[in-house]
N, C-alpha and C positions, 0 to 999 in steps of 0.2 A: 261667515255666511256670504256676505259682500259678492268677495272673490269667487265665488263659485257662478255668479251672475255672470260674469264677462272672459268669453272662451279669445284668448291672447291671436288665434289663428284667424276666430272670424274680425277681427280688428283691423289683421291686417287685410283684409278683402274688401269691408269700410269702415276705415279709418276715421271717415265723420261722424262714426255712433261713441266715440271717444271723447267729443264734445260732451255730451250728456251724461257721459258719467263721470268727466270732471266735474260737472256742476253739480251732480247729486255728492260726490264725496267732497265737493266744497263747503257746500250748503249743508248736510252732516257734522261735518269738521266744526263751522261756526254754532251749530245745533248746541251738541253734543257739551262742546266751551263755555257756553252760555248755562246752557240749562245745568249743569253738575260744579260748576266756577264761579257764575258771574256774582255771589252772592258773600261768596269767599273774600275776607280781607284781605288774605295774603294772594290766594294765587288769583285774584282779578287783577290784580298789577304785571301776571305774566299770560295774560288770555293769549294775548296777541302770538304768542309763541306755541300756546298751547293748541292753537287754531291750526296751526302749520304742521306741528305733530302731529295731530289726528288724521290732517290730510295724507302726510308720507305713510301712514298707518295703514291707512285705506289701498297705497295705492303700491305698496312694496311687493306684494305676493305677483303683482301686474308685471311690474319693473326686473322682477327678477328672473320670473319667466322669459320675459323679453330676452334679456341680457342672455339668458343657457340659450336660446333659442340662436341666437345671431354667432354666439359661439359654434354653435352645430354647425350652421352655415359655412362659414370662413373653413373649416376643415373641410366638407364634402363638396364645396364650390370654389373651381382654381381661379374661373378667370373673371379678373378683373371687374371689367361693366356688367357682368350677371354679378357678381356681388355685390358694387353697390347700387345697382337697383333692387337687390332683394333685402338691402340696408335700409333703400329708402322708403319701402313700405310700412318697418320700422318707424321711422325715423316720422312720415306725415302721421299716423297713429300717436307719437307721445306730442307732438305738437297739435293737435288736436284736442289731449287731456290737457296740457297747459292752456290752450284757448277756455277750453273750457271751466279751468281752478278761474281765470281770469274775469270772465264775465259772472261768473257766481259771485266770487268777493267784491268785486266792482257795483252790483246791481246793491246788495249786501249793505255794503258803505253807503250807498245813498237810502236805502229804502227804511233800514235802519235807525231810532231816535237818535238824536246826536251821543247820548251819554252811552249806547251800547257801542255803539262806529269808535269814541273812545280808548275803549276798553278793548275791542277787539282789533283792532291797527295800530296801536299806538306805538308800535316799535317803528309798524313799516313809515307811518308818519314823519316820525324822527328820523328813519333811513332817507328819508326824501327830502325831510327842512336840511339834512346835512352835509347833502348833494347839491341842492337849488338854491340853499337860503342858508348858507355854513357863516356868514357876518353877522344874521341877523335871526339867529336858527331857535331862541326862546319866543318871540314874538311870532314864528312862523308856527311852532309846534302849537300853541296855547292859540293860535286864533283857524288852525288847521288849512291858513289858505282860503279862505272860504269868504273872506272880507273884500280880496280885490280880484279882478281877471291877472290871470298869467301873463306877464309879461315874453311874448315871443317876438322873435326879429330875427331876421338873416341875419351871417354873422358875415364881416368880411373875411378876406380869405387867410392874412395873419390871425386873427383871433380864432377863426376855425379849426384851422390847422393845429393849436394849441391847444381848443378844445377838445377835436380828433385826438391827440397825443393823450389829454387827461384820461378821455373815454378809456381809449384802449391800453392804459398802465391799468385801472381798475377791473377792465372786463379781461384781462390774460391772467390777474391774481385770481379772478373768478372762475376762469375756466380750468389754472391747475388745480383749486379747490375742487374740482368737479372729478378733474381726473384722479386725485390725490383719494376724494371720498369712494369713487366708482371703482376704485383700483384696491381698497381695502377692504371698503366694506360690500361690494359687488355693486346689489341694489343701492346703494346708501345717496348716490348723488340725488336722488328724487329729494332730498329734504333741500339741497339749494336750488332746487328747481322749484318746488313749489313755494319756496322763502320769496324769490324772483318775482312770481305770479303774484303772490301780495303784495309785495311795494308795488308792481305795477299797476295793479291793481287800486289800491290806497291813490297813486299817480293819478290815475282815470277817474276815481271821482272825486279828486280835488279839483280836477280840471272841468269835468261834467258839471258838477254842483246839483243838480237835480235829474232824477231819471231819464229826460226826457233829452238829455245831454249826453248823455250813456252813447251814444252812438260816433259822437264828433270825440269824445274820450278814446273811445277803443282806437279808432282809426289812428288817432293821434299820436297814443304811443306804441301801437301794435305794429305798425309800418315799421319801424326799427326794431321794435322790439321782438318782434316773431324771428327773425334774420336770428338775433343775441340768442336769443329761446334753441334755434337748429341748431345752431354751433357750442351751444353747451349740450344738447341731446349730444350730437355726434360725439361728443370727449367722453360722454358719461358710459356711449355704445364702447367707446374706442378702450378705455380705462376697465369697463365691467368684463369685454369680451377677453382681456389678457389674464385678472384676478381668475376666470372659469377654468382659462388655459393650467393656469399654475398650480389650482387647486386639482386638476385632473391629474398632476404630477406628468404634463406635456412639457417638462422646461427641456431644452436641447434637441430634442426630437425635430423633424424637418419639418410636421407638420405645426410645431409650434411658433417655428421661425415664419411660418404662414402668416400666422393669424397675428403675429408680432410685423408682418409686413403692413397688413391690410390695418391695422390700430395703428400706425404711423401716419399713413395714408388718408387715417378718418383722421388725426389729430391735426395735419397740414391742410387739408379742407375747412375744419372747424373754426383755425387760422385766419384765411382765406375768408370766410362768409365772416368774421369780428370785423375786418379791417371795413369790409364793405356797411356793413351795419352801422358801423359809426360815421362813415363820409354822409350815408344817409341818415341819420340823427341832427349831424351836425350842419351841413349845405341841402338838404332836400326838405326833410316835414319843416323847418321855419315859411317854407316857401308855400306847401300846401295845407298846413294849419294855422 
């Protein structure tokens, strides 16, 4: 019934009504977890996953239209800058639905008793002590952060640099995950797309700590982290738009070699905005958070 609410075309005309309906299919997702789960011995130890499913649930009929949609395109549009501006209308609409999984599970995690925040993050949790806090990553899970301010500081420009290198061996494993799942299972990257928005999420209000923080959170890791967000959309457009081709039985034909140009093109762009994402992670938000 959901998907019958949100027509894919008027999306892209405003793409900021995309906002709102991540947050309702966020806020459903956690709903939904809670109320049929949380009372469960066994599957309350896997909410936190189960929260992420409901979301890709909600949001797959959305994603897949997209993805035939952008397919269409690439075939009846040759040239170049009309394609990817007719990409990028796409493209501000699912960044929109991720802003909006984000500020849902964020506001969520704080507003939340500490014992449901738990139960329903506790994986993205651990994704985060094992990223920020992998020496000391028992002590960081079990007290959630929540005990001391984050420690933030410019990094000089050897240890950045290294940093920069860590970032982007994790985030290119992530982004062929994205093309790997977009490329098989069409729709299917939305699951590590909305997995992303959780731990960022989780991130935002370990850092927030109280609603009223909620804002210096977002900022904090949204500045880098929306950049990461585009250039996984664009792998998952780039990955879905080829899986349509191939299933159309367009393999060899001239116009498939098309739309096999234009998915290269989104995958070296996709490239392109990681590398920069991370110089800004690493040398800029220490400076302005």
């Amino acid at each position: 019934m959901l998907e019958t609410l949100i027509n894919p075309r008027h999306a892209e005309k405003k793409p900021w009504h995309m906002i709102f309906v991540g947050i309702l299919y966020a806020s459903l997702s956690v709903a939904l977890a809670d109320l049929i789960f949380l009372r469960d011995p066994v599957f309350q130890k896997h909410i936190s996953i189960i929260v992420v499913f409901f979301t890709v649930m909600f949001s797959l009929p959305f994603m897949f239209y997209v993805i035939k949609q952008e397919e269409i395109k690439d075939i009846k549009i040759e040239e170049e800058k009309k394609l990817i501006k007719e990409h990028g209308k796409v493209l501000s609409s699912l960044l929109f639905l991720f802003l909006g999984y984000t500020i849902a599970f964020s506001l969520l995690y704080l507003i939340l008793p500490a014992n449901i925040t738990s139960s329903n993050f506790k994986i993205q949790v651990e994704t985060y002590c094992s990223i920020n806090s992998p020496h000391n990553f028992e002590s960081c899970v079990k007290g959630h952060l929540t005990e001391a301010e984050p420690v933030i500081k410019p990094y000089s420009i050897k240890e950045g640099m290294h940093y920069v290198s860590s970032i982007l061996s994790n985030n290119f494993n992530v982004l062929i995950l994205v093309l790997v799942f977009s490329f098989i299972f069409g729709a299917g990257a939305i699951f590590i797309l909305a997995w992303n928005a959780s731990v960022i999420a989780a991130a935002i209000g370990i850092f927030a700590k109280t609603p009223r923080g909620l804002h210096k959170g977002l900022l904090r890791y949204l500045f880098h982290g929306l950049p990461e967000m585009a250039a996984y959309f664009v792998a998952a457009l780039a990955g879905g738009i080829i899986s349509i081709a191939v299933i159309r039985h367009e393999f060899g034909k001239e116009r498939f070699w098309h739309v096999l140009q234009d998915s290269l093109d989104l995958i070296i762009l996709a490239l392109i905005i990681l590398i920069i994402a991370a110089f800004l992670e690493v040398f800029v938000t220490p400076l302005l958070f």
